[in-house]
PDB file of N, CA, C and O in Angstrom:
ATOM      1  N   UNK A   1     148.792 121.712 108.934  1.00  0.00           N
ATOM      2  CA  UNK A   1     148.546 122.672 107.875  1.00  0.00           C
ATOM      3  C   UNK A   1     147.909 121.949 106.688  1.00  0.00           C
ATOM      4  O   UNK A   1     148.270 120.788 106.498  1.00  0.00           O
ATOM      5  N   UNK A   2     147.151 122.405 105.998  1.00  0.00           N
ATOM      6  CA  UNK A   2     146.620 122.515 105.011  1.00  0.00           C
ATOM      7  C   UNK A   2     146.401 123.128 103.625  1.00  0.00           C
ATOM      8  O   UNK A   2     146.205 124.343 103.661  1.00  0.00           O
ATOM      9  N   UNK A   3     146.394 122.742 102.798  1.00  0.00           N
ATOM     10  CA  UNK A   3     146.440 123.635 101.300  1.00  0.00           C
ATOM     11  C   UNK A   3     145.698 123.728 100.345  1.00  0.00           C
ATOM     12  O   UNK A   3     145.075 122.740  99.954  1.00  0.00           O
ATOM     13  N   UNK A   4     145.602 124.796  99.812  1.00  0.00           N
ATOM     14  CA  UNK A   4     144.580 124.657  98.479  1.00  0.00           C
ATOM     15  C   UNK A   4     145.475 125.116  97.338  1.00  0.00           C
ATOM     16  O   UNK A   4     146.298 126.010  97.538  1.00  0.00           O
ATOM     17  N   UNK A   5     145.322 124.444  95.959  1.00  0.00           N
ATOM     18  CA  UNK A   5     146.331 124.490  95.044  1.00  0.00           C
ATOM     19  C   UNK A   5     146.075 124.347  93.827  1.00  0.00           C
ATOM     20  O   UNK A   5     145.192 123.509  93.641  1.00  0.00           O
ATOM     21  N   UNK A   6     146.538 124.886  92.770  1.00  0.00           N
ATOM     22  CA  UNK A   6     146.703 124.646  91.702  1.00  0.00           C
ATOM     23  C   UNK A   6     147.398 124.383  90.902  1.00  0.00           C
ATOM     24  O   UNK A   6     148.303 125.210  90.782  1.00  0.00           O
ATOM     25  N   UNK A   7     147.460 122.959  89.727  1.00  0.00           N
ATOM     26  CA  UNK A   7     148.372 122.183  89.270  1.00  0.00           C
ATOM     27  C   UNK A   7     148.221 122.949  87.823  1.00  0.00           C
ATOM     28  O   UNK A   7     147.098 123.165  87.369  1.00  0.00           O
ATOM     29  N   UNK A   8     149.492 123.376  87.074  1.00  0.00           N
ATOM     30  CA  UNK A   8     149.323 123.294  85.671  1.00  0.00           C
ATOM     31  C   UNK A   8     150.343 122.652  84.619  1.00  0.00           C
ATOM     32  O   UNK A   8     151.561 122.492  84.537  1.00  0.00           O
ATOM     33  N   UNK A   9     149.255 122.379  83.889  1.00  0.00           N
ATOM     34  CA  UNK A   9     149.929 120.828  83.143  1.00  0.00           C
ATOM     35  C   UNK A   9     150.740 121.378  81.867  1.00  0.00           C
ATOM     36  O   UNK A   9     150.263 122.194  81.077  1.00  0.00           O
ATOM     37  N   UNK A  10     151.976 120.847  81.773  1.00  0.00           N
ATOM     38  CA  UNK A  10     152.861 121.700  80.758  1.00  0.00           C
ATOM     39  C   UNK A  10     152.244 120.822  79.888  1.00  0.00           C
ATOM     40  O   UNK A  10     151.119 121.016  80.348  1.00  0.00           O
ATOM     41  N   UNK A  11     152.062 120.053  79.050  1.00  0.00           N
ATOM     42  CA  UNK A  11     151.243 119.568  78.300  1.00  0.00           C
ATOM     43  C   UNK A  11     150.435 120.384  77.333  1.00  0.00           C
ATOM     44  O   UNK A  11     150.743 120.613  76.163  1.00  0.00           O
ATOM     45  N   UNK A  12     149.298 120.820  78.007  1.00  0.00           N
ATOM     46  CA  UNK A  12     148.248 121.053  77.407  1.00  0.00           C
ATOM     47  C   UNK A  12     147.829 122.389  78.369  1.00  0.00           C
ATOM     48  O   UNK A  12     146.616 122.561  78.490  1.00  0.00           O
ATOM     49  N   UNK A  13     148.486 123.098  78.882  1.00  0.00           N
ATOM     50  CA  UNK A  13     148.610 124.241  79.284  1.00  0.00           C
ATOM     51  C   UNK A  13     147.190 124.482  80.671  1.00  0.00           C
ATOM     52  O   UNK A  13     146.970 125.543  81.255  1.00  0.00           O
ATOM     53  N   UNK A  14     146.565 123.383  80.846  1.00  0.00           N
ATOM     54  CA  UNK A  14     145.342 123.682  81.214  1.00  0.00           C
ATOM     55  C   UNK A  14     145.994 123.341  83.091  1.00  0.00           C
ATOM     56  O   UNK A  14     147.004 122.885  83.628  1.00  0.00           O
ATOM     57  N   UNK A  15     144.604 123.933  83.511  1.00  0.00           N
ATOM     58  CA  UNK A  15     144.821 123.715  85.254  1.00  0.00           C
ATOM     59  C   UNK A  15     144.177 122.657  86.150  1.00  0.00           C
ATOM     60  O   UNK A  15     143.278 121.977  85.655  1.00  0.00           O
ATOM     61  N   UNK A  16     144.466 122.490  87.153  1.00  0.00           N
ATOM     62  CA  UNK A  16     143.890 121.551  87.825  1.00  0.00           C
ATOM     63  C   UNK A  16     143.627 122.350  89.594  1.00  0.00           C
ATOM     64  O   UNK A  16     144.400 123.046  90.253  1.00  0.00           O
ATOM     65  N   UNK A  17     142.704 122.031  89.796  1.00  0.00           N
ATOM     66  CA  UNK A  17     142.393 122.381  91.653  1.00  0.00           C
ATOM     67  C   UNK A  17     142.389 121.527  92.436  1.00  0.00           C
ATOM     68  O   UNK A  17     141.675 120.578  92.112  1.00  0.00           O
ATOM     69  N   UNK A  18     143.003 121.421  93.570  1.00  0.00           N
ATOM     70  CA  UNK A  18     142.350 120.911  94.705  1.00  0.00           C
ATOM     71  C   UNK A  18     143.225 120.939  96.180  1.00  0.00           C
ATOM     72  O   UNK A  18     144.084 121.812  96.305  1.00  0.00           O
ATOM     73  N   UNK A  19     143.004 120.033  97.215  1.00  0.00           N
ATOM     74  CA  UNK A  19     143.594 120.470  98.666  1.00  0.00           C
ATOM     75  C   UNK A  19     144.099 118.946  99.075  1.00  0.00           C
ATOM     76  O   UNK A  19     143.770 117.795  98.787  1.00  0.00           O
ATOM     77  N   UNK A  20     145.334 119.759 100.121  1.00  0.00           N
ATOM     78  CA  UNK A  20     145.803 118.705 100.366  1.00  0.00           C
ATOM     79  C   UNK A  20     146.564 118.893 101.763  1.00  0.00           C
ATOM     80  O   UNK A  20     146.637 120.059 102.149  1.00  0.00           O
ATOM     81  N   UNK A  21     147.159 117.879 102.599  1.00  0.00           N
ATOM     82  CA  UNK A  21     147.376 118.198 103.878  1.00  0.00           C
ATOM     83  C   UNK A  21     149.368 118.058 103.470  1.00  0.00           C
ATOM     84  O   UNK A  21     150.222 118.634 104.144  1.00  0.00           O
ATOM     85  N   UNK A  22     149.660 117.199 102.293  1.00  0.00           N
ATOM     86  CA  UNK A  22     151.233 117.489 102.060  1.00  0.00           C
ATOM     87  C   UNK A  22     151.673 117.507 100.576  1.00  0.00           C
ATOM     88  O   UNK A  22     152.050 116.632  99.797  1.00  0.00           O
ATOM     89  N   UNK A  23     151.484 118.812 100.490  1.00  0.00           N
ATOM     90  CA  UNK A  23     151.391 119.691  98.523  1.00  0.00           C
ATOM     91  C   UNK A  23     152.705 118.439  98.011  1.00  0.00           C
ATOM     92  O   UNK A  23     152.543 117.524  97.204  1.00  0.00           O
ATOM     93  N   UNK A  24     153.801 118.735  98.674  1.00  0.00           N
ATOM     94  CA  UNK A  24     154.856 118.315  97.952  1.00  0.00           C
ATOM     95  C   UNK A  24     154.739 116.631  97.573  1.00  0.00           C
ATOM     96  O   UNK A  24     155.098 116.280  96.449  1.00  0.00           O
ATOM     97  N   UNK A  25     154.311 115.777  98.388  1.00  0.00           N
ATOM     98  CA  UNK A  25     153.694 114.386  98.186  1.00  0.00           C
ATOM     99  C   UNK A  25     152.772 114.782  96.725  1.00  0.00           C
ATOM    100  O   UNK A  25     153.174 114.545  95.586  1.00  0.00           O
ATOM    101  N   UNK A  26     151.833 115.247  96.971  1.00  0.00           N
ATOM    102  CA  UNK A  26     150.600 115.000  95.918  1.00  0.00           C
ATOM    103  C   UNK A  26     150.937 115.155  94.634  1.00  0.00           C
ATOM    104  O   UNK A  26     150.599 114.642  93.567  1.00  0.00           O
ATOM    105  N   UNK A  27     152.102 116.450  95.188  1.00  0.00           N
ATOM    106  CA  UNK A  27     152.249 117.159  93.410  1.00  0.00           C
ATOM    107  C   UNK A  27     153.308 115.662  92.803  1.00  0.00           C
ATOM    108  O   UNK A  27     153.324 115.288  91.630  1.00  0.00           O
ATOM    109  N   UNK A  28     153.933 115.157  93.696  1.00  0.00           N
ATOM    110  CA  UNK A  28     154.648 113.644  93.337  1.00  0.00           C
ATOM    111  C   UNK A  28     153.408 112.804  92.612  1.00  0.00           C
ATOM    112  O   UNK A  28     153.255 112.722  91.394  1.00  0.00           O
ATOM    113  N   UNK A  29     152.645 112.261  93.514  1.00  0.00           N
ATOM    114  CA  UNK A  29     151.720 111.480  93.395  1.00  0.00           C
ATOM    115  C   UNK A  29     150.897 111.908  91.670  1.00  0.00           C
ATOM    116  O   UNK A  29     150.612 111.045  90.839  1.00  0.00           O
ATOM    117  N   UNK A  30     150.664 113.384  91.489  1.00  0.00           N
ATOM    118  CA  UNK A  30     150.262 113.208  90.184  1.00  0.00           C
ATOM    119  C   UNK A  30     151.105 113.782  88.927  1.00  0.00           C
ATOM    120  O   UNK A  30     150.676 114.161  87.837  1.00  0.00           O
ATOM    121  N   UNK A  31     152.719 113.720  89.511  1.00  0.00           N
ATOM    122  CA  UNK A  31     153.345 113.584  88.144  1.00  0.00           C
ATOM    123  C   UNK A  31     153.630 111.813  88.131  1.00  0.00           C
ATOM    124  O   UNK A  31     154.683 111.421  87.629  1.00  0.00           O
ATOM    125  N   UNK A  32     152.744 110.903  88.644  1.00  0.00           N
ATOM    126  CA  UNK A  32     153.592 109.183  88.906  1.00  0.00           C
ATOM    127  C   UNK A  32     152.345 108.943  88.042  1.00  0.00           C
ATOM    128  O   UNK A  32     152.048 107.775  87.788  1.00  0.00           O
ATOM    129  N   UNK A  33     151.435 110.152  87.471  1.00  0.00           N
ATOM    130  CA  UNK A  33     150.003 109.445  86.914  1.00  0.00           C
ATOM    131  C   UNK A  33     148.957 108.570  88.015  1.00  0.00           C
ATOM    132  O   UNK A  33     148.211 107.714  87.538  1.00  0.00           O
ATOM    133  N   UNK A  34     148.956 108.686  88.651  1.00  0.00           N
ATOM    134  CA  UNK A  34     147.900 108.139  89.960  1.00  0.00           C
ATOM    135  C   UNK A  34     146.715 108.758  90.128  1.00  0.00           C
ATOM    136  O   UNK A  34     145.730 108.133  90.520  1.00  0.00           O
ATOM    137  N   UNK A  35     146.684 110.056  89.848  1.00  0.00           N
ATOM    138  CA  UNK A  35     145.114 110.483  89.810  1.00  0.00           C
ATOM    139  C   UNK A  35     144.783 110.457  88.517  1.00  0.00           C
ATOM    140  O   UNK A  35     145.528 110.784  87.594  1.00  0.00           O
ATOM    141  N   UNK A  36     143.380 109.974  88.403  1.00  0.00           N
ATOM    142  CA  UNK A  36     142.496 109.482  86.766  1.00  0.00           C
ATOM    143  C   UNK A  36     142.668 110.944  86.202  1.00  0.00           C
ATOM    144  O   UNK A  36     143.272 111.077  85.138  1.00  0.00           O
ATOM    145  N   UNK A  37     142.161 112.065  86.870  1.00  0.00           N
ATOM    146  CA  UNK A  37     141.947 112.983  86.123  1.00  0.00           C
ATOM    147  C   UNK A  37     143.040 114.125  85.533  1.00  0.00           C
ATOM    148  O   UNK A  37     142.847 115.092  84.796  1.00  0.00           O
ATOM    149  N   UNK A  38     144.259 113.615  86.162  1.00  0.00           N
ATOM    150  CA  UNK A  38     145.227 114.401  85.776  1.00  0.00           C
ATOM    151  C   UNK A  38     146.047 113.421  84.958  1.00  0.00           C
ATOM    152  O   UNK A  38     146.669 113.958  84.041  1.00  0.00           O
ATOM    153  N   UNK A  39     146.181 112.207  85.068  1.00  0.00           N
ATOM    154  CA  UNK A  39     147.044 111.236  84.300  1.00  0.00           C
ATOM    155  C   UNK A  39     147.625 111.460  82.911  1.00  0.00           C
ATOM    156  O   UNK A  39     148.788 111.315  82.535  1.00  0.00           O
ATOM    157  N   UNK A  40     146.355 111.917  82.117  1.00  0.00           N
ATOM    158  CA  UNK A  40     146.916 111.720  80.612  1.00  0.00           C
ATOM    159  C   UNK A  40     147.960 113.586  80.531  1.00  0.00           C
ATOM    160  O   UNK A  40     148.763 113.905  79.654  1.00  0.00           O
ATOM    161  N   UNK A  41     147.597 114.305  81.556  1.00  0.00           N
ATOM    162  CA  UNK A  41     148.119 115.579  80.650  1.00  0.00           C
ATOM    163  C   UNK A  41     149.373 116.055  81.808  1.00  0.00           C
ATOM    164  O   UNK A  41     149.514 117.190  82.264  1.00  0.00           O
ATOM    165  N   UNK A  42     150.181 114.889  82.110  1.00  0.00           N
ATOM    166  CA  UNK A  42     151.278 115.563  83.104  1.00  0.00           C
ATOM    167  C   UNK A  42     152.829 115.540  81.873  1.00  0.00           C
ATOM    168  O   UNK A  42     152.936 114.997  80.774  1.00  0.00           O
ATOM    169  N   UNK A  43     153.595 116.181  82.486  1.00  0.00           N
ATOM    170  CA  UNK A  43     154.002 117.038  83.497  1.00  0.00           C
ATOM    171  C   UNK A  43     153.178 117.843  84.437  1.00  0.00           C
ATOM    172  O   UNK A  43     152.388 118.437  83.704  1.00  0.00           O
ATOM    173  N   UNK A  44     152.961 118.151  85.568  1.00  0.00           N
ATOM    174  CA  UNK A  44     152.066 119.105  85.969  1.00  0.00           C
ATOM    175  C   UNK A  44     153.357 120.088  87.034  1.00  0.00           C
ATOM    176  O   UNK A  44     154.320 119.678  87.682  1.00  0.00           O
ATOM    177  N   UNK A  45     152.990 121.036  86.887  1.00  0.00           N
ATOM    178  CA  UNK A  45     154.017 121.773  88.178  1.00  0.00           C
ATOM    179  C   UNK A  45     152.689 122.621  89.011  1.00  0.00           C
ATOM    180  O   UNK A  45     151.474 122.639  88.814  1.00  0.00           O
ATOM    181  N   UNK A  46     153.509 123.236  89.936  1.00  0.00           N
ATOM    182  CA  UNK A  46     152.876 123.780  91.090  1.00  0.00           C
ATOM    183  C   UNK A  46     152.803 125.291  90.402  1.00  0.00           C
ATOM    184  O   UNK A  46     153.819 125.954  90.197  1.00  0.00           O
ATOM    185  N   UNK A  47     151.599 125.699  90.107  1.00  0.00           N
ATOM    186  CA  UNK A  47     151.507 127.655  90.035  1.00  0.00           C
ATOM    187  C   UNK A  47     150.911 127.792  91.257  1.00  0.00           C
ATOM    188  O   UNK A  47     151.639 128.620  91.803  1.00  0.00           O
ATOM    189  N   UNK A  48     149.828 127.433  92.232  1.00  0.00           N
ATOM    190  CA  UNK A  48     149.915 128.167  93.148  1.00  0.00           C
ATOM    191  C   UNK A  48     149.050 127.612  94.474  1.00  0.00           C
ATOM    192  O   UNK A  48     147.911 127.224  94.214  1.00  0.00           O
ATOM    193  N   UNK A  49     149.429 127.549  95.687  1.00  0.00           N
ATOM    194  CA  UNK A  49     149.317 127.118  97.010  1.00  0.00           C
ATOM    195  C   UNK A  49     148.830 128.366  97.786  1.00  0.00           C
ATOM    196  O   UNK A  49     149.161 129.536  97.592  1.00  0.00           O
ATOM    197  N   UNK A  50     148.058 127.918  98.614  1.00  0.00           N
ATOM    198  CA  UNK A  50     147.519 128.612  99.940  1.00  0.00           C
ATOM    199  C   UNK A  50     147.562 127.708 101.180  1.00  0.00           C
ATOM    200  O   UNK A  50     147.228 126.527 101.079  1.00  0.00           O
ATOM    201  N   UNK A  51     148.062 128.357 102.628  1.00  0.00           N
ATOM    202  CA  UNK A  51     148.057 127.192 103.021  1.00  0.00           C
ATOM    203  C   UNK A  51     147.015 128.007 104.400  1.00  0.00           C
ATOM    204  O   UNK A  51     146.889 129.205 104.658  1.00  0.00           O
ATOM    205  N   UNK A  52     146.508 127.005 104.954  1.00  0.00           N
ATOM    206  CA  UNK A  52     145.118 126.939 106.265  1.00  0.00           C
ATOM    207  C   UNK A  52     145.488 126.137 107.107  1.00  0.00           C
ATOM    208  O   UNK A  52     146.356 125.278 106.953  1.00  0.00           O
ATOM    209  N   UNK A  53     144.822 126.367 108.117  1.00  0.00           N
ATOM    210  CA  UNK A  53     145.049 126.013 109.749  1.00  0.00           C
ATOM    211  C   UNK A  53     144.151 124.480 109.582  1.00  0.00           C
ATOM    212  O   UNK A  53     144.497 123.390 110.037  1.00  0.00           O
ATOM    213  N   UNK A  54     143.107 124.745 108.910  1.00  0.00           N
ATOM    214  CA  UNK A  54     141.807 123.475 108.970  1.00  0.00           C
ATOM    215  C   UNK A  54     141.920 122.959 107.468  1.00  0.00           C
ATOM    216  O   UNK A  54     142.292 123.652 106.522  1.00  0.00           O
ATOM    217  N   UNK A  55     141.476 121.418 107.404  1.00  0.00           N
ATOM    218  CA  UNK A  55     141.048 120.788 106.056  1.00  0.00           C
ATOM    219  C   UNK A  55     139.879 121.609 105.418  1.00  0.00           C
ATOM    220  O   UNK A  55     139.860 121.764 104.197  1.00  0.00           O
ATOM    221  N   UNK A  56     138.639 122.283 106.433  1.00  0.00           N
ATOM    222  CA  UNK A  56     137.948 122.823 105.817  1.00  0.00           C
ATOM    223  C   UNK A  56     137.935 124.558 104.971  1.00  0.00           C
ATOM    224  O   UNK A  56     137.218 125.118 104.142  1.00  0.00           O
ATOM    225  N   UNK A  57     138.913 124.835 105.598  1.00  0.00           N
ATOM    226  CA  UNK A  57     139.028 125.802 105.174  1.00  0.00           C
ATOM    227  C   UNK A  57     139.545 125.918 103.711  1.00  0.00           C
ATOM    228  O   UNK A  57     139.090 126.633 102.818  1.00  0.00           O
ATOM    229  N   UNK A  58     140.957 124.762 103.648  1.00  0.00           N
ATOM    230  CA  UNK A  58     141.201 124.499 101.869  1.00  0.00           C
ATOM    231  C   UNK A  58     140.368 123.861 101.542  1.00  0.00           C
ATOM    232  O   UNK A  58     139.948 124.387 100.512  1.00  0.00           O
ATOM    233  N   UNK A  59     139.765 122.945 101.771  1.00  0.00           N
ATOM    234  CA  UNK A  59     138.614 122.688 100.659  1.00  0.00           C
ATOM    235  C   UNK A  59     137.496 123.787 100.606  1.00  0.00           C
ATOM    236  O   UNK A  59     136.789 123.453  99.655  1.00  0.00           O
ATOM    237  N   UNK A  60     137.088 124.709 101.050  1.00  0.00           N
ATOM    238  CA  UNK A  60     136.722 125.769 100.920  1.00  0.00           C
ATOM    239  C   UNK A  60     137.226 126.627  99.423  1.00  0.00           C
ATOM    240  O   UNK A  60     136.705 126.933  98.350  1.00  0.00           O
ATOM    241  N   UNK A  61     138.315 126.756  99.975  1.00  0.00           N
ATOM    242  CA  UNK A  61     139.391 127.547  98.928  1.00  0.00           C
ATOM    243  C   UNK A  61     139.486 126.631  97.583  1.00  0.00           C
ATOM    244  O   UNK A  61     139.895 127.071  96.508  1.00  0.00           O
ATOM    245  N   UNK A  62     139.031 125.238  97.808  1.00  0.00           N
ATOM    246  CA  UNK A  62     139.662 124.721  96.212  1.00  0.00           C
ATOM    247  C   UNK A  62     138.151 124.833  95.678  1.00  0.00           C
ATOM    248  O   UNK A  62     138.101 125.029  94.464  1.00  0.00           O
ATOM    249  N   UNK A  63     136.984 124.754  96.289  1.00  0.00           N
ATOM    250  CA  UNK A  63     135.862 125.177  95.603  1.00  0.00           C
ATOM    251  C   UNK A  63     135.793 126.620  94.990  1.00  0.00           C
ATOM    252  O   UNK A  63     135.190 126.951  93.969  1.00  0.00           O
ATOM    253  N   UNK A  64     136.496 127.365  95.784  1.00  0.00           N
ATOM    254  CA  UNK A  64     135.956 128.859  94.927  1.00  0.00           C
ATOM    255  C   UNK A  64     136.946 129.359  93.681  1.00  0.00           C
ATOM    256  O   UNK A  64     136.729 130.280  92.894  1.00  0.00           O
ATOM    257  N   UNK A  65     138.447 128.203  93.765  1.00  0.00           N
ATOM    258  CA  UNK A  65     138.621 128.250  92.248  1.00  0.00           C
ATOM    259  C   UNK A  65     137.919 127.534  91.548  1.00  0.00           C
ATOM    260  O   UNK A  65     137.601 127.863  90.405  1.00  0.00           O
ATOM    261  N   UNK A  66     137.490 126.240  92.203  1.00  0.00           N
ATOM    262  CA  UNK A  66     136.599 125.988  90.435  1.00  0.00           C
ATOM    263  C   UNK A  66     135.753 126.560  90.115  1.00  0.00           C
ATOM    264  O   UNK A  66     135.250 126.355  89.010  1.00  0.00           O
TER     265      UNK A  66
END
């Protein structure tokens, strides 16, 4: 399975997109500050997941939120 998702940062209220093959890892991975582009504005929590059969299909899905 696969996911497309959106992170929002209690911080600075703003959102983040993208896909992933294990939500609950990543959403770890960028409250530890590890991704550049989310680093400075975490806390981040989970508002919202989709999940797909294929990688292409969520990355599909994380393009048509941005």
């Amino acid at each position: 399975m696969f996911f497309a998702y959106i992170l929002k940062s209690l911080k600075d209220g703003k959102y983040y997109y993208g896909s992933t093959d294990n939500i609950i890892d990543r959403l770890i991975y960028h409250n530890k500050r590890k991704v550049k582009s989310t680093k400075s504005r975490t806390p981040l929590i989970l508002h919202y997941s989709e999940k797909f059969e294929t990688r292409a299909e969520a990355v599909k899905q994380e393009r048509f939120f941005k």
